[in-house]
Each structure stands twice: as structure tokens, then as C-alpha cells.
N, CA and C of each residue as an Amber inpcrd file, in Angstrom:
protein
   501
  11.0760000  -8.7670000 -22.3250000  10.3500000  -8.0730000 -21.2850000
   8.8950000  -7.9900000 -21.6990000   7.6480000  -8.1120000 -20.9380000
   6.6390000  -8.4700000 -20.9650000   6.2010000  -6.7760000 -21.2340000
   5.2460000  -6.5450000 -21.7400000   4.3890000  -5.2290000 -21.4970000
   4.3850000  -4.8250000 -20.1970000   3.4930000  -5.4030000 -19.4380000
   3.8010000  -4.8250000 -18.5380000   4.7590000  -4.5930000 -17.0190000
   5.7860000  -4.8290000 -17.8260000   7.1790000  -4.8840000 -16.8740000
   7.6610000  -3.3960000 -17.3340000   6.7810000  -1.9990000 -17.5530000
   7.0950000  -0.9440000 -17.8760000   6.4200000  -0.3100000 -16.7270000
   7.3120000   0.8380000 -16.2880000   6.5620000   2.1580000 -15.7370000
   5.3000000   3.2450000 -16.3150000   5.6110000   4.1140000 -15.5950000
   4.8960000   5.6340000 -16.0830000   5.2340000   5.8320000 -17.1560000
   4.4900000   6.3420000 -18.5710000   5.1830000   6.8140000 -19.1410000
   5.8660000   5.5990000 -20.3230000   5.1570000   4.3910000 -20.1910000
   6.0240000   3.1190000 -20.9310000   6.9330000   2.9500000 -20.6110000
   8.3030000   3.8540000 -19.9940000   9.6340000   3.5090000 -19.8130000
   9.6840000   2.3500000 -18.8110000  11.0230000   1.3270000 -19.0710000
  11.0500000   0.0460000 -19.0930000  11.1530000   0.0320000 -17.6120000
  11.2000000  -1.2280000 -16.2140000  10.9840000  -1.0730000 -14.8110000
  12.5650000  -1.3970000 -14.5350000  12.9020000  -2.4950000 -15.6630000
  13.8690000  -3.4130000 -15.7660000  15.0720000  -2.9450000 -16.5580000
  15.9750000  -2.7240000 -16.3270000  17.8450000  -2.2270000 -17.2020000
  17.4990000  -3.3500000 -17.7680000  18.3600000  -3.0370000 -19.1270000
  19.2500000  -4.6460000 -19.7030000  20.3810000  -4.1190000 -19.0890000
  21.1200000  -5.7920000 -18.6880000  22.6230000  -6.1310000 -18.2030000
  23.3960000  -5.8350000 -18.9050000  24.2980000  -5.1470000 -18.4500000
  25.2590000  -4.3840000 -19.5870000  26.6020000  -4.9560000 -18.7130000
  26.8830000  -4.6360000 -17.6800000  27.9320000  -5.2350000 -16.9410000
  28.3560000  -5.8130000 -15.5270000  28.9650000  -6.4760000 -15.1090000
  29.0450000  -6.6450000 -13.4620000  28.7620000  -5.4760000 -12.8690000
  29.5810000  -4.4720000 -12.9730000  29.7180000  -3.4090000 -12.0890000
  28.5150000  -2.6620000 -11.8590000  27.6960000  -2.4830000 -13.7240000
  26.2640000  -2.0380000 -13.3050000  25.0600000  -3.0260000 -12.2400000
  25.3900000  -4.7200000 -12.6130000  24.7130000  -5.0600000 -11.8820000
  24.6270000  -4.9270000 -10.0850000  26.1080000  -5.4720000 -10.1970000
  26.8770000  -5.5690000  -8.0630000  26.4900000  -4.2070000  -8.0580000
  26.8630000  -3.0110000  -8.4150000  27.0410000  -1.6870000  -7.5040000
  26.5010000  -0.6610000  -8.4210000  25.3230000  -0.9790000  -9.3410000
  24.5020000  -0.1800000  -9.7020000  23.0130000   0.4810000  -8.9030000
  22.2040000   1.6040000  -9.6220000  21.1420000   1.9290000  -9.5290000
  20.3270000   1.7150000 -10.0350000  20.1680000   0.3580000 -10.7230000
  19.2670000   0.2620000 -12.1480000  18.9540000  -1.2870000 -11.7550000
  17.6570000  -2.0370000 -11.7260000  17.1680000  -3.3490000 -11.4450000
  17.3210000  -3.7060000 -12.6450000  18.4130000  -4.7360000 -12.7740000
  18.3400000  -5.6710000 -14.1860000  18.4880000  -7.0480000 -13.3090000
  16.8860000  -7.3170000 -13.2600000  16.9450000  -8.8760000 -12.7300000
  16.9400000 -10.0640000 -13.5490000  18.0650000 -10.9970000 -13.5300000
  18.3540000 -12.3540000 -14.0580000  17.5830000 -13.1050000 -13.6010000
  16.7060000 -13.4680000 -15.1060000  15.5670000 -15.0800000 -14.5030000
  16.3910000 -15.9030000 -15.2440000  15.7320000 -16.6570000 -14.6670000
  16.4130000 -18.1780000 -15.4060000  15.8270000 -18.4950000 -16.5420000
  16.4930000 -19.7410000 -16.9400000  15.9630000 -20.3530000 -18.1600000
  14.5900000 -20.4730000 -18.5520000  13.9930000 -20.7700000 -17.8040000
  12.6500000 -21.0490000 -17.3310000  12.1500000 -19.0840000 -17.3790000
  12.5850000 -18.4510000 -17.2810000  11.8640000 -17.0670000 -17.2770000
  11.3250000 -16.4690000 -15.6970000  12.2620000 -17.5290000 -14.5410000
  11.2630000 -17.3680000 -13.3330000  12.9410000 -16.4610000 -12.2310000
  12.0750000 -15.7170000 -11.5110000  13.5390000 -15.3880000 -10.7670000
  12.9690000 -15.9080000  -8.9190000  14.0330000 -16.7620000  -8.0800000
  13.1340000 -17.3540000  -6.9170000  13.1820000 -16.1330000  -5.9010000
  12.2240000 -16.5680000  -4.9980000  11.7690000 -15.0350000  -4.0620000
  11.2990000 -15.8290000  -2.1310000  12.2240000 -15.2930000  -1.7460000
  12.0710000 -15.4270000  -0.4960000  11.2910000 -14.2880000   0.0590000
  10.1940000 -14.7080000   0.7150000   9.1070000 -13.8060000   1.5680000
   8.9940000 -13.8230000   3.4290000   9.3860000 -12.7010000   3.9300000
   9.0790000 -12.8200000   5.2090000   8.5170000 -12.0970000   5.8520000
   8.1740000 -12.4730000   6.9830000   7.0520000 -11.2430000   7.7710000
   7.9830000  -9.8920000   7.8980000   7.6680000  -9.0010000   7.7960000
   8.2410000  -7.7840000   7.6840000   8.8530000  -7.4630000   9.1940000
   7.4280000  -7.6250000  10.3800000   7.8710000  -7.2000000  11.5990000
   8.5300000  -8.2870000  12.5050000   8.4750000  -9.7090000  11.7940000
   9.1790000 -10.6650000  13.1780000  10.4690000 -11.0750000  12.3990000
  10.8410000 -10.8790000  11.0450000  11.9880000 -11.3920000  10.1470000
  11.5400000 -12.9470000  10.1040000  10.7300000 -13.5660000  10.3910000
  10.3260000 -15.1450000  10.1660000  10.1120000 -15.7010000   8.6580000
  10.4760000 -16.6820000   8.1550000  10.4140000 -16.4220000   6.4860000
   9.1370000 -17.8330000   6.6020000   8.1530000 -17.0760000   6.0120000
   6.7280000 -17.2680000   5.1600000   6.7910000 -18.4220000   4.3920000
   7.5210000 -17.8630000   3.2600000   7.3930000 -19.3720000   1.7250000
   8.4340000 -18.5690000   0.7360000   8.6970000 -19.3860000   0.0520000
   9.8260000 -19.1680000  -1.1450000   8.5640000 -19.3300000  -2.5180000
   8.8830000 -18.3920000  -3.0490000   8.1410000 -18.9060000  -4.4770000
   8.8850000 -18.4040000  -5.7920000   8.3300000 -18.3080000  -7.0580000
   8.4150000 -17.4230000  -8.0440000   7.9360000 -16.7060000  -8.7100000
   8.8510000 -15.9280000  -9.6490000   7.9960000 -14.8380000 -10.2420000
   9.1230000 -14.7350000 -11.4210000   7.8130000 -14.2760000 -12.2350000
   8.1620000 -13.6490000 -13.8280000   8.6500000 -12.4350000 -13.7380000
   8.7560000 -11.8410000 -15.4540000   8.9760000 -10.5100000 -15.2380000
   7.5670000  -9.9450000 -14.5310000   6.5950000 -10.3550000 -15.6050000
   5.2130000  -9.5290000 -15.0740000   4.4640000  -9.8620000 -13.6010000
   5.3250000 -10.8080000 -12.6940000   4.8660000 -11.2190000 -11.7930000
   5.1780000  -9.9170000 -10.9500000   6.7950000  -9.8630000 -10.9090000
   7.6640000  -8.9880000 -10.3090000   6.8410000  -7.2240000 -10.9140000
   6.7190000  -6.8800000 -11.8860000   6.5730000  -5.6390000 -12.5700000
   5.0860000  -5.2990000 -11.9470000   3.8830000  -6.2600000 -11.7170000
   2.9000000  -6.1670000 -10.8730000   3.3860000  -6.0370000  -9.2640000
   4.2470000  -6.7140000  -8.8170000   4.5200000  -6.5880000  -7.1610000
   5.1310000  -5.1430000  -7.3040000   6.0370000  -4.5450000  -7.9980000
   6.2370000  -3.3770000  -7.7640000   5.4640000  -2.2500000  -8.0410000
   4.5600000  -2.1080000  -9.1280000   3.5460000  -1.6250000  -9.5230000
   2.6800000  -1.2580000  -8.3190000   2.0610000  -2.6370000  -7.5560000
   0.5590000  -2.5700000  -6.8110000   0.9080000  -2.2130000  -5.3740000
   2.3030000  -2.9340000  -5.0080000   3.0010000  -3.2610000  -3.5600000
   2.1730000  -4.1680000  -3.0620000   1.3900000  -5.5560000  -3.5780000
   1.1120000  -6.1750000  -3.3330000   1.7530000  -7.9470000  -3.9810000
   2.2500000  -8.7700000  -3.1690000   3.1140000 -10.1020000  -3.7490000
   2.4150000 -10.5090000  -4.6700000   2.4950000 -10.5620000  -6.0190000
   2.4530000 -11.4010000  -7.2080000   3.3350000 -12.5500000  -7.4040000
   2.7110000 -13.6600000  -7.6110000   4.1230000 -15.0140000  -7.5210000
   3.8350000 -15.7770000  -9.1460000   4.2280000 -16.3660000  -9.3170000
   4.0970000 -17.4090000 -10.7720000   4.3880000 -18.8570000 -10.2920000
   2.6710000 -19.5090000 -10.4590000   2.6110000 -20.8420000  -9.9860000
   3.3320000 -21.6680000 -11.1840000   4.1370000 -22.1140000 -10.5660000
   4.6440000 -23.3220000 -11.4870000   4.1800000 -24.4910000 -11.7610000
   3.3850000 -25.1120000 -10.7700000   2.3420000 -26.4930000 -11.0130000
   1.2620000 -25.8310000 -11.7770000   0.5190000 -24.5960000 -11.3020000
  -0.3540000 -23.7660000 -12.4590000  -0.0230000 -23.4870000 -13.3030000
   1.2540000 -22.8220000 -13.9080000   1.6730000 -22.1880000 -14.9310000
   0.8470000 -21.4880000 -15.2100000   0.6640000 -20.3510000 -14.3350000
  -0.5940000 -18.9050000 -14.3540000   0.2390000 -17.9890000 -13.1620000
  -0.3070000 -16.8420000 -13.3390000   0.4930000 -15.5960000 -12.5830000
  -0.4360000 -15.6060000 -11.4280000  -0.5130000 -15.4260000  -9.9500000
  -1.3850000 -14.7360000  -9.1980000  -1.2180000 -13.9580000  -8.3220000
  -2.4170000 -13.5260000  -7.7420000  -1.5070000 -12.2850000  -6.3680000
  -1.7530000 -12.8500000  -5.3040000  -1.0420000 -13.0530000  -4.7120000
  -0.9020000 -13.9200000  -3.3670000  -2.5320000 -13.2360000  -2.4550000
  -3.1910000 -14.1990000  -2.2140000  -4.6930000 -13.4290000  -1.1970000
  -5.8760000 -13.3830000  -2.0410000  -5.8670000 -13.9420000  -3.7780000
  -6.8200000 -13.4600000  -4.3840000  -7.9280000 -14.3240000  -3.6250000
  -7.9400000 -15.6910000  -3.4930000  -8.8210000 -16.4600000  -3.1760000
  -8.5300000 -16.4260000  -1.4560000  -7.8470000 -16.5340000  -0.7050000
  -7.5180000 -16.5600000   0.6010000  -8.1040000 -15.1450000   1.5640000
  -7.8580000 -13.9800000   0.7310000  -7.9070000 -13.5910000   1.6480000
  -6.4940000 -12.9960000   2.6580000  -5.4670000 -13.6290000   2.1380000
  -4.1290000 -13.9760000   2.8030000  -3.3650000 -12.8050000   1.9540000
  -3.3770000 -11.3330000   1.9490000  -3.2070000 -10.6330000   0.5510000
  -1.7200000 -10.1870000   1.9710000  -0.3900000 -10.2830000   1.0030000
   1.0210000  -9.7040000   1.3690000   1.0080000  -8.5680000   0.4280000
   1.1870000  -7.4240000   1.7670000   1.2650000  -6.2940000   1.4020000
   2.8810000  -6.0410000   1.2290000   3.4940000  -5.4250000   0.5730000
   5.1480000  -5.2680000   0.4870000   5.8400000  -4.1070000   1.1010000
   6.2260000  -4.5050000   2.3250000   6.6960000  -3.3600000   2.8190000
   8.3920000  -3.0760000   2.5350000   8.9480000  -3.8430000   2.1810000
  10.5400000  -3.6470000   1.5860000  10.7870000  -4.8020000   0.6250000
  11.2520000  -4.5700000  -0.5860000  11.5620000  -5.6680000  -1.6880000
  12.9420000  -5.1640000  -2.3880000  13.6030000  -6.7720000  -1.9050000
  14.9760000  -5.6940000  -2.0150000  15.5270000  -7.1340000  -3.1360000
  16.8140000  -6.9760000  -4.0130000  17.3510000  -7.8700000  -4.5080000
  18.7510000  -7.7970000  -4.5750000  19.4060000  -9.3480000  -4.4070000
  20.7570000  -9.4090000  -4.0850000  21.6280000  -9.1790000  -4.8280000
  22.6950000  -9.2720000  -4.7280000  23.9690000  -9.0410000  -5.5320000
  24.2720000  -9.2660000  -6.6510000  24.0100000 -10.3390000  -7.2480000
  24.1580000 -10.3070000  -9.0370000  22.1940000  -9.9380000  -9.3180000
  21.5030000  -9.7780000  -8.5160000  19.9120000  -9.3180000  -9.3480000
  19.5780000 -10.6080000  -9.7070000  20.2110000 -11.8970000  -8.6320000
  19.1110000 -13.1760000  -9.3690000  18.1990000 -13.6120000  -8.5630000
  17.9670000 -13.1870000  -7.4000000  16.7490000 -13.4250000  -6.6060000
  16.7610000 -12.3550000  -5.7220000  14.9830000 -12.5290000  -5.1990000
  14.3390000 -11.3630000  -4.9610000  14.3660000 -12.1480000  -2.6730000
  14.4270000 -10.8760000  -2.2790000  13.4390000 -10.7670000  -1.0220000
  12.4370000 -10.3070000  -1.0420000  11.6180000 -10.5490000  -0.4840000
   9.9590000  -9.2700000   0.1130000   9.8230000  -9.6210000   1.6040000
   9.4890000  -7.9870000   1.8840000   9.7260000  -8.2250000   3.8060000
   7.9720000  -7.4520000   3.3090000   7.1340000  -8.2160000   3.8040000
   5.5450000  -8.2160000   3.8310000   4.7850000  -8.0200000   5.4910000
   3.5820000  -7.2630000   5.4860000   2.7280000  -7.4760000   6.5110000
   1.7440000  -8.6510000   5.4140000   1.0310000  -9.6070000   6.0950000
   0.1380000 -10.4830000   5.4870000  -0.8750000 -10.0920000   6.4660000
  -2.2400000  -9.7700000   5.4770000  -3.5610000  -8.7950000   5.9510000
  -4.3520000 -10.5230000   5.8580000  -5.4200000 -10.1780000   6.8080000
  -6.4430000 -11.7510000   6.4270000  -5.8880000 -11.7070000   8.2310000
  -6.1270000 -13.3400000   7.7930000  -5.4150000 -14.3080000   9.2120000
  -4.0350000 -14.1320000   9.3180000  -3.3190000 -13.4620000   8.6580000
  -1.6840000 -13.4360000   8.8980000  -0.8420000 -15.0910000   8.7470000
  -1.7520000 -15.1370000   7.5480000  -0.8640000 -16.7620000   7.3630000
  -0.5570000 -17.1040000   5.8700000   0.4640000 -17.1190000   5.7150000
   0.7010000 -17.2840000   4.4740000   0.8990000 -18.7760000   3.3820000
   1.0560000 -19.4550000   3.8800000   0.5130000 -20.9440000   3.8560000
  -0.6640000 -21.6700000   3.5660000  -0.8810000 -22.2880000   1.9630000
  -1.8990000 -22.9070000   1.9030000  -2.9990000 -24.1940000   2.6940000
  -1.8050000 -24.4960000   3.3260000  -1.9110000 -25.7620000   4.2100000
  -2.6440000 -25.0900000   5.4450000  -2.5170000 -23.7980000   5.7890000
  -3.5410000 -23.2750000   7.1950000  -2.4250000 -22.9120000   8.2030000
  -1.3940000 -23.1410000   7.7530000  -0.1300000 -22.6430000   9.4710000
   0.1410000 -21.1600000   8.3090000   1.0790000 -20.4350000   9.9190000
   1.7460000 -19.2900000   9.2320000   2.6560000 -19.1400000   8.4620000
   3.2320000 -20.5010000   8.3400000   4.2740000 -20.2020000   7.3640000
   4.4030000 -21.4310000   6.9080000   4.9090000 -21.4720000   5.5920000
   5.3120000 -22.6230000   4.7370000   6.1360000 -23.6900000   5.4520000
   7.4310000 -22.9980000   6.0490000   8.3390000 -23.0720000   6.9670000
   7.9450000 -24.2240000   8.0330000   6.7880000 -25.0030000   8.2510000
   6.3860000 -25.2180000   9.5510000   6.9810000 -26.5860000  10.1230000
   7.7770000 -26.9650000   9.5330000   8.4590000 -28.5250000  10.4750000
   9.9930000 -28.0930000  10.1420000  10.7460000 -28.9670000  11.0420000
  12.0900000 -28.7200000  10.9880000  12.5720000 -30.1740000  10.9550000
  13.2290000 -30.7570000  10.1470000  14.6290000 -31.4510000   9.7770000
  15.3340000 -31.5580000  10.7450000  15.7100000 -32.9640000  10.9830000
  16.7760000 -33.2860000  12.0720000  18.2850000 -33.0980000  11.5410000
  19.6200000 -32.7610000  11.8320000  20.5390000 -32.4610000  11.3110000
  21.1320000 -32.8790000  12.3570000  22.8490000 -33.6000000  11.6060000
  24.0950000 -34.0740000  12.8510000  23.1480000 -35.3020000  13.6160000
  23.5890000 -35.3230000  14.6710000  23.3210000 -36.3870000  15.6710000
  21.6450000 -36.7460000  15.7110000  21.1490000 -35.8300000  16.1240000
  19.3830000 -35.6900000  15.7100000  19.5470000 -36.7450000  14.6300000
  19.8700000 -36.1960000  13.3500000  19.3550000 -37.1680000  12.0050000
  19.6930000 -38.8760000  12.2900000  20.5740000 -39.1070000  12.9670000
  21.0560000 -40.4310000  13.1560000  20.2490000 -41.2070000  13.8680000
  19.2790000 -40.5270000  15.0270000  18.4590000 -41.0900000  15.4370000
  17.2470000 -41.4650000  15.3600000  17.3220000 -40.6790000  13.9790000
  15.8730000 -41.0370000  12.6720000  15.5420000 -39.6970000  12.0650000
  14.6680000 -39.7960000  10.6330000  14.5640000 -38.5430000  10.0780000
  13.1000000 -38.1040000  10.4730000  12.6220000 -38.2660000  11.3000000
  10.5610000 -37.6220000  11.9050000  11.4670000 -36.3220000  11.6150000
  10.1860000 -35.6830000  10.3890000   9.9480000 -34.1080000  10.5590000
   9.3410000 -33.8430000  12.0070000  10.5190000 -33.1870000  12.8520000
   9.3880000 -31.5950000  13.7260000   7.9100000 -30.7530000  13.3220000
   7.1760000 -30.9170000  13.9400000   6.1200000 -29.5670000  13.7350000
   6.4670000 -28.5960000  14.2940000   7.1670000 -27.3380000  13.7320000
   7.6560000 -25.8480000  14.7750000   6.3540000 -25.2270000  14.7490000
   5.0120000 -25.3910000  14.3550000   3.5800000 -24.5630000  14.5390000
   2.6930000 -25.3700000  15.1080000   2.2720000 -25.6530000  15.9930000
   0.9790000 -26.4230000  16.8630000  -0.3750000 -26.1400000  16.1150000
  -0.5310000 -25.2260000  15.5260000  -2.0810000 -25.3500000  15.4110000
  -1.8990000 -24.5230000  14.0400000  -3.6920000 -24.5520000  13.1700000
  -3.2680000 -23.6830000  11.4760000  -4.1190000 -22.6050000  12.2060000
  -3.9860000 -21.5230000  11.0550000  -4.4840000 -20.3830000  11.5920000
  -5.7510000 -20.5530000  11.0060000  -5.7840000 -20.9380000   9.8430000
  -7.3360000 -21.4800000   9.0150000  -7.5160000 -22.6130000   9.1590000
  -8.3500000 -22.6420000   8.3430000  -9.0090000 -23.9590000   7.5330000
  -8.6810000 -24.5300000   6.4070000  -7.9080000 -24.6810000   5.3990000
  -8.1350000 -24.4270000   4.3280000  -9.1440000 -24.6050000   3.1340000
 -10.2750000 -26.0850000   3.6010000 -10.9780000 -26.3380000   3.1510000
 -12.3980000 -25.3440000   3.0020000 -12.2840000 -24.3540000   4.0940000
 -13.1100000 -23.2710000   4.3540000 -12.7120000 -22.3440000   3.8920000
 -11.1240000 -22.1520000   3.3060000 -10.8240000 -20.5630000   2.6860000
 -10.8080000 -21.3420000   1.2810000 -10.6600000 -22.2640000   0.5660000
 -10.0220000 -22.9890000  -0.6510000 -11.0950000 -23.4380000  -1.3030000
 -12.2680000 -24.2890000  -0.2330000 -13.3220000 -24.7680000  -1.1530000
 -13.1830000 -25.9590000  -2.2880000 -13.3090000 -26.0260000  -3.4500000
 -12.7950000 -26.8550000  -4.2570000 -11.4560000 -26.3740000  -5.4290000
 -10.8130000 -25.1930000  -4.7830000 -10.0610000 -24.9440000  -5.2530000
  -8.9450000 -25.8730000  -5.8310000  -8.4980000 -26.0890000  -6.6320000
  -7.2670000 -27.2250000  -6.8200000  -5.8320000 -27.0910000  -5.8280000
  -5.4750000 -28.2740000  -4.8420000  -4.3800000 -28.2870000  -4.3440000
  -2.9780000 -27.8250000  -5.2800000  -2.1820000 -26.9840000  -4.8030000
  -0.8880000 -26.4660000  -5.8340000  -0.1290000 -27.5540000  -5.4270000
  -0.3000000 -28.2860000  -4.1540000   1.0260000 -29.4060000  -4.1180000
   0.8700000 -30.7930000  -4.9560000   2.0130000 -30.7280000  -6.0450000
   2.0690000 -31.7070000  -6.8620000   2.8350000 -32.7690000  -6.8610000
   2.5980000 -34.4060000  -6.9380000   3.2570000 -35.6110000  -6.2650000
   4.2320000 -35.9820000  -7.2310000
């Protein structure tokens, strides 16, 4: 556990796993990261239930999102911690962060302050084309666009920032 994956007071944010029963039907967050040290996190708009982007987070990613109530994620092409909006503008505020049944991945139900877009690419959501499936797929795989237009720019919110999408 990282330093600051502690509360008030130093006491720890995080249980150690002691058993199923504490994990399934306990009161105590003992979240399982993986090998890698990362636990994955589904993000959605708080008021439409629409899901945003999937990312990750550390302990101290997570121990800052609960701390600030603002999304902290852990870039993996960066291998650096950040808070979602530092450079954007695009800052997810956390209005419910809840985690599932064995404590190995996270939700966050967020308002996103800025342009309301959470997407580096300029649409609202990561989410933005859809996959043909069944009969559809047979008649070829063209990604859908489900968003017509970006809400930004990105070259105007990003600048020479480095692209996170890696080939």
C-alpha cells in the first residue's frame, strides 16, 4: 500500500483480504489489483447512466479519487498517475464510486465539468462507434459512429501534448 492510500489520522483507506465473506459481504474496501498493481474502472455519466471510458488505477490513483472526489486514473502507455481534466479541462467530479463483488474492479458514476466530454479524441465518450454483431457482422465489419460531431477540439485543448493512443 502506497502512503498515500491512508486516511485521517494515517489509518489505512484499504482492509487487507482476510476472507471471502469479508470481501462479498463486508464493510471494509480491500480492493484486488492485479499483477500489474492496476485495478480496471468503468466511468459513467452519473445523470444519463451512458459509460464515458474504462481506464485504470493504482492504489494511489484510487486513494486520491476517494480523498479529492475527483477521477484519478493510471496511464498505462504513460506509466504516470493523473487526474482526469488536469490539461483538458474535462475534470470528473465523483458522484457515486462503488465496487463489485470480489473488490476487483471499480465503477464511478461522475458529472464531467468543462465541455462534458470525456474523451481525448473530442466526442463524449470513449464509447463512440459500435461493432456490427450476428447478421450485421456478415455483411462486413465498418465501425458505426453512435456521436456525429466532437464536443472539442482536441488539438485546441491538447496542444502538443503527447497522444495516449499507442500502435
Amino acid at each position: 500500500m502506497s502512503a498515500s492510500a491512508t486516511g485521517p489520522g494515517g489509518t489505512p483507506l484499504f482492509a487487507t483480504r482476510r476472507s471471502v465473506e469479508q470481501v462479498e459481504e463486508g464493510k471494509e474496501l480491500a480492493p484486488k489489483f492485479d499483477a500489474d498493481g492496476l485495478i480496471p474502472v468503468v466511468t459513467s455519466d452519473a445523470a444519463s447512466g451512458e459509460v464515458l471510458m474504462l481506464g485504470y488505477m493504482n492504489a494511489e490513483a484510487l486513494a486520491r479519487t476517494i480523498q479529492s472526489g475527483e477521477a484519478h486514473y493510471w496511464s498505462r502507455s504513460r506509466r504516470t498517475l493523473w487526474r482526469k481534466g488536469t490539461t483538458s479541462g474535462l475534470v470528473q467530479r465523483v458522484i457515486e464510486l462503488r465496487v463489485d463483488d470480489d473488490q476487483d474492479a471499480i465503477w464511478l458514476r461522475v458529472e464531467v465539468l468543462g465541455a462534458g466530454a470525456s474523451c481525448h479524441v473530442g466526442y463524449r465518450s470513449c464509447f463512440y462507434r459500435t461493432v456490427p454483431v450476428g447478421a450485421a457482422a456478415e455483411a462486413g465489419m465498418a465501425l458505426s459512429f453512435t456521436e456525429n460531431h466532437k464536443v472539442f477540439d482536441p488539438a485546441e485543448v491538447y496542444g502538443d501534448a503527447p497522444n495516449p493512443t499507442q500502435l
